[in-house]
N, C-alpha and C positions, 0 to 999 in steps of 0.2 A: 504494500500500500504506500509505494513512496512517493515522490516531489516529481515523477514523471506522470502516472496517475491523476493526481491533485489535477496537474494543468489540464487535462484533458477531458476531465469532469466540473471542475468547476470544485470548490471549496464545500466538503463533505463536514461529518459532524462524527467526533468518534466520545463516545461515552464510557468511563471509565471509571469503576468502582474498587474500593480500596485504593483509592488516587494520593492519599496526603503524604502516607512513606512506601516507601521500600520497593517494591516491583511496578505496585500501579503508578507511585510516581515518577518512576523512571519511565512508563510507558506514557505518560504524560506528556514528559520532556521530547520525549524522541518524538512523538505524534505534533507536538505544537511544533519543532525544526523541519515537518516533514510538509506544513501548512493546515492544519486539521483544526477548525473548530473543538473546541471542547467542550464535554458537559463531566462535571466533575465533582464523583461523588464520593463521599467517607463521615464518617459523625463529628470528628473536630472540625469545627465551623471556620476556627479562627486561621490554624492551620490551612484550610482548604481555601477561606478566602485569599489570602498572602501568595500561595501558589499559582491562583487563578491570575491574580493581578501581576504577577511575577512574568508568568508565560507571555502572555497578552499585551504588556509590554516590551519582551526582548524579541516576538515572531510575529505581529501584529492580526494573531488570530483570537477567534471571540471564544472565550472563557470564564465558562458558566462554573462559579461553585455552586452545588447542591446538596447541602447537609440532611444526610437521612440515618437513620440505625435498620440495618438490613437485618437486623435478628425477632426487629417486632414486623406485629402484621401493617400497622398503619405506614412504615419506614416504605416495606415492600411496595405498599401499593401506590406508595406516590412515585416511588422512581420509576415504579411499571408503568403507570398511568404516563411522563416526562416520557418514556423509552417511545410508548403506544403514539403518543402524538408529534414524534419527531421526523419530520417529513426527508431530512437528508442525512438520514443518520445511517454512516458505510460502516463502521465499528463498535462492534462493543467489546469491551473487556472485561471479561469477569474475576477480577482480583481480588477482590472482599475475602478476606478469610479468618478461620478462631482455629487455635488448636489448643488442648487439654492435652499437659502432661503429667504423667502417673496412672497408677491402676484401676482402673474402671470402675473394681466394686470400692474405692473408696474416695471414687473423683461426686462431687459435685451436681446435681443432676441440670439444675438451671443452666450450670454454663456447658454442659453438655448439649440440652436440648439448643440453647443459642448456637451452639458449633455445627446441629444438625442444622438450622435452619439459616445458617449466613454461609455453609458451604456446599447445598445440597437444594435444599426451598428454594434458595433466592438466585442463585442460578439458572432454575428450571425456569423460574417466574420470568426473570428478565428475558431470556431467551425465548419465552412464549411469545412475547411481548414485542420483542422486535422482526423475529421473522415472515410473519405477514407481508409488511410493506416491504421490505426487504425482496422478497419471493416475488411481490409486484411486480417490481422497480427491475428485477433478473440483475442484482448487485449487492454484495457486501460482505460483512466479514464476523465472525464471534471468534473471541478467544478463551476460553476458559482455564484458568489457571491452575491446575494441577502442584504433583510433587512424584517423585520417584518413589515414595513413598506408597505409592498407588499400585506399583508393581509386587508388593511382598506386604504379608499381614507384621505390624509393627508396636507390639508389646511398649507398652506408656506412651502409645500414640496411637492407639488401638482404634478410637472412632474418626480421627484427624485420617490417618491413613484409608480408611472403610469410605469415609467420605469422597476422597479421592481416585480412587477407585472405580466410585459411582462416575466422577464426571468423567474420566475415562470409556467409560464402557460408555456413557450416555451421548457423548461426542462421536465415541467410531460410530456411533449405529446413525447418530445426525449425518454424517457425512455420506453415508450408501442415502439415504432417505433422501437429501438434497439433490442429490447430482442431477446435472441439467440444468438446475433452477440459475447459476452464478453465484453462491452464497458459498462461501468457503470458511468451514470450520478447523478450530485446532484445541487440543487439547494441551497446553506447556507445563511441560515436567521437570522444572529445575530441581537440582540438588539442594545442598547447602547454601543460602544464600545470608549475606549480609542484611537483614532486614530487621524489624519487631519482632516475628514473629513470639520466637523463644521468650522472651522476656513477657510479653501479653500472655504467654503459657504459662509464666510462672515458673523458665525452665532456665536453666546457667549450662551452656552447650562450650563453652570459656575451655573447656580442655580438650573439645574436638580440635585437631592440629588444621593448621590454617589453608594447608594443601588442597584443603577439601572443601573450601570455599568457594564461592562467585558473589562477585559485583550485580545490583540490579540491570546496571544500564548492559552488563555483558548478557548476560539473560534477555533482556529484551530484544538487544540485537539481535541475538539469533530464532529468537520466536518470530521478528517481521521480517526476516527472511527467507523464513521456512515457512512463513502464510503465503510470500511470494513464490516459491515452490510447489504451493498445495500439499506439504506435508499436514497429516492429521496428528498424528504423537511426535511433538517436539522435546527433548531430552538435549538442553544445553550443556555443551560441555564433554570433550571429551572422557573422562573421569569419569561423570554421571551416566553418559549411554555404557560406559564398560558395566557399572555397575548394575544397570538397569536390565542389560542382556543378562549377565553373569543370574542375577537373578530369575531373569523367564528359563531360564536353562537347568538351571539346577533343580533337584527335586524338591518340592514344597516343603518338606521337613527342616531341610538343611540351608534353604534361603530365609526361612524363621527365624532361626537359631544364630544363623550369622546377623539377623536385626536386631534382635535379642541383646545381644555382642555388643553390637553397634550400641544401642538405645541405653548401653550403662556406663556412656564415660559423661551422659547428658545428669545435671544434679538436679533436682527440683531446689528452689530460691523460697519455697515458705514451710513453714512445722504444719504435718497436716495431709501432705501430697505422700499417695504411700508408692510401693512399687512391689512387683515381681521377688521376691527372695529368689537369691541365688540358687540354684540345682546343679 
């Protein structure tokens, strides 16, 4: 969707949730340098306003903040209702996301249920919501933001990863269901990325070694380039598709167990978050 595009269309509208850090605002950035209107949504107001005004000053595209909480119903159904009435809207991004670390039978159930509903609900919803006119128009794009995590069941991330999974599976079957129409879908499955996430978990990841890292803005980059591809499973990062194979390949026992592995150099940061004893 780049600045060869734009010209050729005319100045489009890409909507982007979970916009104020980490992945969504890097696709922000890149989307405002590429000429993209924006509609830009997350629950810090003041945050989202600053950015808005940020973009729209240094790329001279229109950049809408829209403060909503995608984990209630009324949040949902205003940005669905913005999505529904957006006449040139080529993108959406579905970045919005919660994850819960620790063990299930002793996590929390509220911000469970919030984790189902801002990574699984509100996805389904906004994508209902924009593919109509989109289908019309025989143009556009969704992104949903995934994890690698989506490839292997993941012990103290046990619903965060199930989550992800869903939008996986929900994306490949969008994509057979589309074709023809011009609407090109992707599923992006970063690895470890510099963001919130961890810390909005409640989680200290501070002694996973840094090798295993990525930059937002590098993760995005290769998600708009692999929507220009029409790849449907994007796995940024060298590292992270090794790992992502490595995992479809091995037998489900032993792709567990090495998450398992993995998910105990992560500490929980409050008294309270339980975990897996060791076997």
């Amino acid at each position: 969707m780049g600045r060869a595009v734009r010209k050729q269309r005319g100045r489009g509208v890409a909507l982007v949730t979970g916009a104020s850090s980490g992945i969504g605002e890097a696709f922000s950035r890149a989307l405002a340098r590429d000429g993209f209107d924006l509609v830009l949504v997350a629950r810090r107001r003041r945050r989202l306003a600053a950015l808005a005004h940020e973009l729209s000053e240094a790329h001279g595209v229109a950049s809408e903040p829209f403060a909503a909480d995608l984990s209630t119903a009324a949040g949902l159904c205003r940005v669905g209702e913005r999505i529904a009435r957006e006449p040139r809207l080529e993108l959406l991004v579905n970045d919005a996301g919660m994850g819960e670390f620790g063990h299930f039978a002793g996590s929390e159930w509220s911000r469970e249920e919030s984790e189902i509903r801002v990574n699984v609900l509100a996805v389904v919803r906004l994508v209902h919501a924009a593919l109509p006119r989109m289908i019309r128009r025989g143009r556009g794009a969704v992104i949903n933001v995934s994890s690698t995590v989506a490839f292997v069941p993941t012990p103290s991330f046990a619903v965060y990863g199930a989550t992800k999974a869903f939008l996986n599976s929900f994306t490949e079957a969008l994509h057979v269901e589309l074709r023809g129409t011009g609407i090109r879908v992707q599923a992006l499955c970063p690895g470890l990325t510099h963001t919130e996430i961890f810390a909005r978990a409640r989680a200290d990841a501070s002694r996973v070694p840094e090798f295993f890292w990525m930059e937002p803005a590098e993760v995005v980059a290769e998600s708009l380039a692999a929507l220009e591809r029409g790849t449907v499973l994007c796995v940024p990062g060298l590292k992270n598709r090794t790992v992502a194979n490595l995992a479809r390949m091995l037998p489900h026992a032993a792709s567990s167990r090495i998450a398992e592995l993995l998910t105990r150099s992560v500490k929980p940061t409050r008294i309270g978050v339980t975990r897996p004893s060791p076997t």
